[in-house]
mmCIF file of the C-alpha atoms, coordinates in Angstrom:
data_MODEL
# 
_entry.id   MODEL 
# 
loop_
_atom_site.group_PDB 
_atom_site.id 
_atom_site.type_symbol 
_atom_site.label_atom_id 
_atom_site.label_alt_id 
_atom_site.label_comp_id 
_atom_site.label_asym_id 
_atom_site.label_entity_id 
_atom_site.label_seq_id 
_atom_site.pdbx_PDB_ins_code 
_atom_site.Cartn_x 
_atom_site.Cartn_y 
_atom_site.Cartn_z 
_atom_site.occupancy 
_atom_site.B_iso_or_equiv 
_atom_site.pdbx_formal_charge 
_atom_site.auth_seq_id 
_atom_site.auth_comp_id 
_atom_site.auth_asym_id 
_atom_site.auth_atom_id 
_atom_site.pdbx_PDB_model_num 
ATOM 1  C CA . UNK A 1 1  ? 0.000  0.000   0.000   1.00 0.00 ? 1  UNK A CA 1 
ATOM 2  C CA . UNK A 1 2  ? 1.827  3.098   -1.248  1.00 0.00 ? 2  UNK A CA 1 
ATOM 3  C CA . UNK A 1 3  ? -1.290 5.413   -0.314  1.00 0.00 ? 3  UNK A CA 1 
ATOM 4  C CA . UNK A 1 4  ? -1.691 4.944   3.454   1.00 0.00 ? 4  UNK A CA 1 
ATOM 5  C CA . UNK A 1 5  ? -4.439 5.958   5.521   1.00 0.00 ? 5  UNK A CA 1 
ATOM 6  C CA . UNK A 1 6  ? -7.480 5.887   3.048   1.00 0.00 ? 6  UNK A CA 1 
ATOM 7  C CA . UNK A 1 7  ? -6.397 2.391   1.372   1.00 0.00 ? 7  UNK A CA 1 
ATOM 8  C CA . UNK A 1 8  ? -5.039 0.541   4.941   1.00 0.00 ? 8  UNK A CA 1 
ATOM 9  C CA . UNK A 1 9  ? -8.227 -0.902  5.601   1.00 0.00 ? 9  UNK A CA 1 
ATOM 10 C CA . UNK A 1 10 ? -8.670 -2.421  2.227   1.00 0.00 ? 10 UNK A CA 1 
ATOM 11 C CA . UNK A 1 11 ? -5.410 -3.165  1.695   1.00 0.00 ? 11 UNK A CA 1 
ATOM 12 C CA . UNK A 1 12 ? -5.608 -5.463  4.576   1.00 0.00 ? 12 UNK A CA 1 
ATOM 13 C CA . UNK A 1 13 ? -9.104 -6.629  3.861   1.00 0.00 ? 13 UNK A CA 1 
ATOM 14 C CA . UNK A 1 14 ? -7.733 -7.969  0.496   1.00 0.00 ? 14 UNK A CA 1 
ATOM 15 C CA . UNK A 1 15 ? -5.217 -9.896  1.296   1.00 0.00 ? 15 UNK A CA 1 
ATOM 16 C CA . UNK A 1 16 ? -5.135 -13.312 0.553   1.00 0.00 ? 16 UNK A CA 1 
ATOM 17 C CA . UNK A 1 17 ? -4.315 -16.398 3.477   1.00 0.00 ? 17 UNK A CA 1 
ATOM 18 C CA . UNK A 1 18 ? -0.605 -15.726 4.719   1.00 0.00 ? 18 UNK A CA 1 
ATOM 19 C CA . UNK A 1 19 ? -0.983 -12.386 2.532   1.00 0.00 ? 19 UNK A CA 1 
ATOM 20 C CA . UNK A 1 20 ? 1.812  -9.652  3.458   1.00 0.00 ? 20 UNK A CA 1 
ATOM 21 C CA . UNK A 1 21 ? 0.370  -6.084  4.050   1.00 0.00 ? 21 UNK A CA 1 
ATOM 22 C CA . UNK A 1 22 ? 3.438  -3.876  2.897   1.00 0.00 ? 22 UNK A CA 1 
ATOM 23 C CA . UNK A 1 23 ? 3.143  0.021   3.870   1.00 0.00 ? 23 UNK A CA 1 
ATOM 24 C CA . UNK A 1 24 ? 5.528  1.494   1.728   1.00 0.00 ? 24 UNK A CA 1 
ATOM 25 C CA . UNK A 1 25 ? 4.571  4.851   1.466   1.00 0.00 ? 25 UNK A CA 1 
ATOM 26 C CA . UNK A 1 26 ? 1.755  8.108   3.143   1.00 0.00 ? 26 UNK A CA 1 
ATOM 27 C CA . UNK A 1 27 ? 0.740  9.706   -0.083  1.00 0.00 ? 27 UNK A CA 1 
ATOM 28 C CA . UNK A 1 28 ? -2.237 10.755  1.584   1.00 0.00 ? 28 UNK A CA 1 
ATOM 29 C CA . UNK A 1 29 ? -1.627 10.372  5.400   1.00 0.00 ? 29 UNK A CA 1 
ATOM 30 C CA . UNK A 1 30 ? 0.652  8.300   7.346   1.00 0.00 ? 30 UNK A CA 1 
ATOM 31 C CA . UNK A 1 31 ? -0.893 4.423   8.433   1.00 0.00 ? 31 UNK A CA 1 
ATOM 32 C CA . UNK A 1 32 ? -1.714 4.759   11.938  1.00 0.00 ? 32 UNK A CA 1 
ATOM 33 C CA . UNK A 1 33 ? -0.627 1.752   14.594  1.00 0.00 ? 33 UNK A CA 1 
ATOM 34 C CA . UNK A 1 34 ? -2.831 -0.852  14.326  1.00 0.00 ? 34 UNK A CA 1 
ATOM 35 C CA . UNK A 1 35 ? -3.030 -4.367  16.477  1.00 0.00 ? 35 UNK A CA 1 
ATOM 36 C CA . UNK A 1 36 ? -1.304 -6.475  14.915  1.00 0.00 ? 36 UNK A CA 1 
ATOM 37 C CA . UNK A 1 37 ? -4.234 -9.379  16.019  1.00 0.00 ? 37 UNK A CA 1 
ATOM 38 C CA . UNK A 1 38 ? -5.866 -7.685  13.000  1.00 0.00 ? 38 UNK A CA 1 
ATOM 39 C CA . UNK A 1 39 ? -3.769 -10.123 10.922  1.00 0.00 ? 39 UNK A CA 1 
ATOM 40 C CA . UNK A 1 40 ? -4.731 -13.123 12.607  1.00 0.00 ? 40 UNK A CA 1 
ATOM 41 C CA . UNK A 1 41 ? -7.890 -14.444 10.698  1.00 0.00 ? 41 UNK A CA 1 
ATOM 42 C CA . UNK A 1 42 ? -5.511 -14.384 7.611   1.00 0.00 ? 42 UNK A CA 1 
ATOM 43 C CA . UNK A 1 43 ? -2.369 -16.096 8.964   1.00 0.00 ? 43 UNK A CA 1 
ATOM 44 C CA . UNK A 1 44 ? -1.068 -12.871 7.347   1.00 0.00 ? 44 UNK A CA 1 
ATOM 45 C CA . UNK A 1 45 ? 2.105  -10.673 7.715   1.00 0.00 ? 45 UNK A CA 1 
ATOM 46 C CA . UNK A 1 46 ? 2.810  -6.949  8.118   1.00 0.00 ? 46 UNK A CA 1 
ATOM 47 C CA . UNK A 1 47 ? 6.090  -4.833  7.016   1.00 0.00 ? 47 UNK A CA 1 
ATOM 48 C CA . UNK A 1 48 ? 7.161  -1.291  6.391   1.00 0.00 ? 48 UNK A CA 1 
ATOM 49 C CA . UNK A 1 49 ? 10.258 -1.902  4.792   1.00 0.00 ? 49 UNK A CA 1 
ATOM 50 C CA . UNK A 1 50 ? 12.528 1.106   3.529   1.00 0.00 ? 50 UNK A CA 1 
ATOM 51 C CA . UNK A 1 51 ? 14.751 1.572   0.686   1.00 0.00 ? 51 UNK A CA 1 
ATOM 52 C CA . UNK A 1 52 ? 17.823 2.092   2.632   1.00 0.00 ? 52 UNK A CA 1 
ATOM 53 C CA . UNK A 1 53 ? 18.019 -1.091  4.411   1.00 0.00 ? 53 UNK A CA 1 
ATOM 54 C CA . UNK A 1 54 ? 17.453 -2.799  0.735   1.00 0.00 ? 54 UNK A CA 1 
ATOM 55 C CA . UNK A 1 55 ? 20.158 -0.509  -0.433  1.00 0.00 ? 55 UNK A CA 1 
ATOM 56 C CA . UNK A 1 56 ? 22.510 -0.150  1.928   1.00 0.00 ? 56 UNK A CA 1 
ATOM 57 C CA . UNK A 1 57 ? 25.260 1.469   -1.138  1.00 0.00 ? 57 UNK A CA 1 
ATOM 58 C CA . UNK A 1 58 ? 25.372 2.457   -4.041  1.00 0.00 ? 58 UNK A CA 1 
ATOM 59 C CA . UNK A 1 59 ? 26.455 -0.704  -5.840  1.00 0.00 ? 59 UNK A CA 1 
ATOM 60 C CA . UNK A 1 60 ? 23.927 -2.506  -4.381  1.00 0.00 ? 60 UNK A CA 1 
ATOM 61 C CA . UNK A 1 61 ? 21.286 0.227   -5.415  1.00 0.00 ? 61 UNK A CA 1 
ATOM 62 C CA . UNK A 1 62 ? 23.102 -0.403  -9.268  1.00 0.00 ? 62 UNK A CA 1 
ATOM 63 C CA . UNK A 1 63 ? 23.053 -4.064  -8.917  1.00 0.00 ? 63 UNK A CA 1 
ATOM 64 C CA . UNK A 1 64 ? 19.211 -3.817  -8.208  1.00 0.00 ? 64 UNK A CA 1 
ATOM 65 C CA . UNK A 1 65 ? 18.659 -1.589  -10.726 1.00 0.00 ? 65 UNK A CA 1 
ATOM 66 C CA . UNK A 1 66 ? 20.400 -3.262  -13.541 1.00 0.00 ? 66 UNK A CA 1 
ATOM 67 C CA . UNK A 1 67 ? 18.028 -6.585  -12.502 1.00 0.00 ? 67 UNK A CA 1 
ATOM 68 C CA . UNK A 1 68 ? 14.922 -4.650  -12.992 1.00 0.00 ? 68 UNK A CA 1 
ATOM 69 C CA . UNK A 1 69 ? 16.070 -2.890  -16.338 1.00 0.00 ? 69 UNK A CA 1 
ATOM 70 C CA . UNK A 1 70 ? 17.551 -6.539  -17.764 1.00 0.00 ? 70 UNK A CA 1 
ATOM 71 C CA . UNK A 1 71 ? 14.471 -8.277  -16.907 1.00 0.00 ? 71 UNK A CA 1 
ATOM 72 C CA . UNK A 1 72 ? 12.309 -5.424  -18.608 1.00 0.00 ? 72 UNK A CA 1 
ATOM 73 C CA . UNK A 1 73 ? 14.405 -5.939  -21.684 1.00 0.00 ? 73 UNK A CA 1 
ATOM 74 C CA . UNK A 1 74 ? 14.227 -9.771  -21.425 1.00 0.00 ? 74 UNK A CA 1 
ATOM 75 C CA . UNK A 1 75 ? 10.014 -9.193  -21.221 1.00 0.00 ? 75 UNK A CA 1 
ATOM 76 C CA . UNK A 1 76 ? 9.973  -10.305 -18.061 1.00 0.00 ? 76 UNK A CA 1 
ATOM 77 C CA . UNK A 1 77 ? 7.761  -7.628  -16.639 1.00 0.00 ? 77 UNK A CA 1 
ATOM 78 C CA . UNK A 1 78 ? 6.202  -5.483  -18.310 1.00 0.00 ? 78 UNK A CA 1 
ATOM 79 C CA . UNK A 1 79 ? 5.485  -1.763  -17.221 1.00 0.00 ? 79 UNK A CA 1 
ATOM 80 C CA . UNK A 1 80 ? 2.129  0.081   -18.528 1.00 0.00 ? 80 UNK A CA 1 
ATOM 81 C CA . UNK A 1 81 ? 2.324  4.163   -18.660 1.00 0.00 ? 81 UNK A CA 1 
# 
């Protein structure tokens, strides 16, 4: 969920059995605290991962860039505009 506070609730609602609710972002309002017993029924998972601790230097942030870019070129994934 890169909105936050409008889209929490459905983001959560949504998710599938031993679904991960990722907050990544507050567009719109920061995602308040929430009891994590919320994720119970769904054997699911919550994280609020950020960039720098995926990143830690730039040749890491290269190395995962030059993934993303070789599989778009391989077709991979595909990216609508």
């Amino acid at each position: 969920d890169g909105i936050g506070l409008p889209t929490m609730d459905i983001s959560i609602s949504s998710l599938a059995h031993r679904g991960i609710f990722v907050s990544f972002g507050n567009a719109s309002g920061a995602v308040p605290p929430f009891p994590v017993l919320r994720l119970i029924a769904k054997s699911a998972y919550g994280t609020r991962p950020k960039l720098l601790d995926y990143t830690t230097n730039r040749a890491e942030l290269v190395e995962r860039a030059d993934e993303i870019f070789g599989w778009l070129l391989d077709g991979k994934i595909k990216v609508s505009v």
